[in-house]
N, C-alpha and C positions, 0 to 999 in steps of 0.2 A: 252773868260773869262766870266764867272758868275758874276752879282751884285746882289746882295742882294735879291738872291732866298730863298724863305720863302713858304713852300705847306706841305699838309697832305694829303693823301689819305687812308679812312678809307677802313675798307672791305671789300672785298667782289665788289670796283667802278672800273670801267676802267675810266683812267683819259688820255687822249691825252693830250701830245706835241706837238704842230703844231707851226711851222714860218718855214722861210727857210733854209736855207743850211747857216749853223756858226753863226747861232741865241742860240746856245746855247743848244740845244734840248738832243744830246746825251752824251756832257757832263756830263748831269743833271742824265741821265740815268744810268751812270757807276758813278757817287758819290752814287748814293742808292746801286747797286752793290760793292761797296768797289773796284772798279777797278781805279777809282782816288781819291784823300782824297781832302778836303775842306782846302785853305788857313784860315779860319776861321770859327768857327761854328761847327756844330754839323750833324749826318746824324744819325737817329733811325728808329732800327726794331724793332717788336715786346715789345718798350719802352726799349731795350738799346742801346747805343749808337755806332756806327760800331765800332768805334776805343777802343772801352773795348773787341769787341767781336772776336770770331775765325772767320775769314773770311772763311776760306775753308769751315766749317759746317755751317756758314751762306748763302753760294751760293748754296750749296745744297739745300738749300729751296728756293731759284729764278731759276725759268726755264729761259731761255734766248734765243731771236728768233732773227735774224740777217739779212739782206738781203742776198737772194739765199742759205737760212740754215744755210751757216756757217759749214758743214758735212765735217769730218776729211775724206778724199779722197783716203785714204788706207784703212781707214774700209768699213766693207759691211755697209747694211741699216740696219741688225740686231745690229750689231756691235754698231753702230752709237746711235740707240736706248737707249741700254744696257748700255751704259755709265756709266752715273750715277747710277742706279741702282746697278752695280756690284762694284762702288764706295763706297756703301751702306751694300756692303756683303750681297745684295737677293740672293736666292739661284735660279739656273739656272730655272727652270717649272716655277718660281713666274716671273722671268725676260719674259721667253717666252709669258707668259697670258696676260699676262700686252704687251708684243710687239703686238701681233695678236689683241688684244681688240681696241688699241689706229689706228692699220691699217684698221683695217676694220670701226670704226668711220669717220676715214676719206678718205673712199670712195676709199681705198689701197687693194689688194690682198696680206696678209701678205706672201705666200707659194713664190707667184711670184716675190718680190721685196726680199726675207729672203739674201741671196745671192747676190746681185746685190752690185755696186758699186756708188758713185754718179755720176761718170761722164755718165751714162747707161741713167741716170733720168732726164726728162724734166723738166725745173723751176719750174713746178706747183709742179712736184713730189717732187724734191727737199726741194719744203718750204712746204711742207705738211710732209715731214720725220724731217726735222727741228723742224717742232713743235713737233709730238710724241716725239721728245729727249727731250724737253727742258720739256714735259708734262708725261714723262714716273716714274719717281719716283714720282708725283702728288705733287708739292711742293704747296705753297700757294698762290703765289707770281711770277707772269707773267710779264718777261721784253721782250720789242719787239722796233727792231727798224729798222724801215722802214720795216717791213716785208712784207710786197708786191709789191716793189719797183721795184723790178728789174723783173716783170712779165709783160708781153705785157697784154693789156687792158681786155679782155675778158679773160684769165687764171686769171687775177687779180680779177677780179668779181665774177668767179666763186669758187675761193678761200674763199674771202672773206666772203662769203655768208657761205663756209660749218663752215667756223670760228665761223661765228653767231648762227648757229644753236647747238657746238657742249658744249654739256650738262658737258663734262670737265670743262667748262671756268665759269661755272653760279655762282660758290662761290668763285672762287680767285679773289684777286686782281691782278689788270694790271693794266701797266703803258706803255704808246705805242707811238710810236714818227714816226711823219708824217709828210710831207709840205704839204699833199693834205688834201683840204678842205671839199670836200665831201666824204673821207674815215673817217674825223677825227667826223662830224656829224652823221654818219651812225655807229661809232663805239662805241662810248664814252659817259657815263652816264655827264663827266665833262673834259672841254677842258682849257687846258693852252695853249694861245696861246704867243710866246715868239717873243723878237729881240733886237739883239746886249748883247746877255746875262741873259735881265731881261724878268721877266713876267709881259706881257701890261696888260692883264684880264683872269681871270680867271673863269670861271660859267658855268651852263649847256648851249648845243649848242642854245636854244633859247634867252640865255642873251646876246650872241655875238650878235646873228644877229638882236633884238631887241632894244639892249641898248649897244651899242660900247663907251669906256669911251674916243675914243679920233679919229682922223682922220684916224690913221693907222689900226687901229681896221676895222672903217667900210670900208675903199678901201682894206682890204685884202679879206675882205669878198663880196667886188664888185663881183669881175667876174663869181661865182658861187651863186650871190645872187636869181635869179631866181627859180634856184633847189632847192637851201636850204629852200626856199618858200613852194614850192611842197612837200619837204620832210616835212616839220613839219605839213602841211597840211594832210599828208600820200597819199597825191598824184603823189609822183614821178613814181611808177609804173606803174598806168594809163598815166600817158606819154609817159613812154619810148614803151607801148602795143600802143599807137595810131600811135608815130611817126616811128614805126615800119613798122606800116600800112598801112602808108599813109596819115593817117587821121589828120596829125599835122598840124594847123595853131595857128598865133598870136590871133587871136579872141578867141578860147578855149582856152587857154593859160589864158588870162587874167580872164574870165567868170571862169574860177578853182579856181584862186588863190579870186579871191573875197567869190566865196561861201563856200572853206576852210578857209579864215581867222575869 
């Protein structure tokens, strides 16, 4: 149950939800969606409020990412695609350009998946067709939750990474719900991080890790305090390239983190 969640997220920000598992995270997620309503309170899109509005043509303008896709399992990956779009009365060449555009961005042969089924396609493919559905009719408005969840560590990274790069995502807003701490600082212009319903802090990933307003704050962010170090220094890469190599000890460790801070 929710208390007295109170957030805005203007546009064009990825804001993460991070705490753990029935902190509240995806709750939070399907009240902006109109998929639950607020015992109290109010939920606005574009300044009106859900409950005045058509929910069906409002979800048409939130894409919606899921763990392992969420892909209706009788449709093909074109199919799957197309959804929305044909939802929308595009006409079939406009639905295709838009299919083959969004696959080939991410790193998809659109000829060789047009046909295929999801259970054909490996988790990475899977949440990589996931996202062109949810980014296929170009809504505005990017809801994800847990989306890389359910991918073993290196398909998750590598995922991750074409996420960032992919020139779709640069003007929508997102709102994206995580427990992982160094996906939610690697992803997110502004983290809420939540538990038992409410939101402990909220600010950009250096206010967490700088200025925790309270104990749980700064021991969530213990165990990965090191990296997130690295990271805002822009030194995690040079790391993960030494201890790759071999070349990783505590003494360079610390001599980084001093001359990035």
């Amino acid at each position: 149950m929710l208390k007295g969640i109170s957030l805005e997220v203007p546009q064009g920000e990825t804001l993460v939800l991070l705490g753990l598992s029935g902190s509240g995270k995806t709750t939070t997620l399907k009240l902006i969606n109109g998929l639950e309503k607020p015992d109290q309170g109010l939920v606005f899109f574009e300044e009106q409020a859900l409950a005045q509005s058509d929910l069906l043509s409002l979800r048409r303008k939130m894409g919606y990412v899921i763990q392992e896709g969420g892909l209706f399992p009788h449709y093909t990956v074109f199919e799957n695609v197309a959804l929305v779009p044909r939802l929308l009365k595009w006409d079939e060449e406009r639905i295709k350009n838009r299919y083959r555009l969004l696959l080939e961005k991410l790193q998809l042969n659109p000829e060789e998946y047009y046909h295929q089924y999801p259970d054909q396609l490996s988790g990475g493919q899977q949440q990589r067709i996931g996202l062109a559905r949810a980014l296929a009719a170009n809504p505005p408005v990017l809801l994800m939750d847990e989306p890389f969840g359910a991918l073993d560590p290196i398909t998750r990274a590598s995922v991750r990474q074409e996420f960032l790069k992919l020139d779709e995502l640069r003007e929508k807003t997102i709102v994206l719900v995580t427990h992982d701490v160094q996906e939610a600082f690697e992803l997110g212009d502004r983290i809420a991080l939540m538990d038992e319903g409410r939101i402990v802090q909220i600010g950009k990933p250096a206010e967490l890790l700088d200025q925790p307003v309270n104990d749980f704050v700064q021991s969530f962010m213990a165990k990965d305090h090191w990296w997130l170090r690295l990271k805002e220094a822009g030194l995690d890469r040079v790391m993960e390239e030494a201890f790759h190599a071999g070349n990783f000890n505590v003494e360079d460790l610390k001599s980084l983190i001093q001359r990035g801070s």
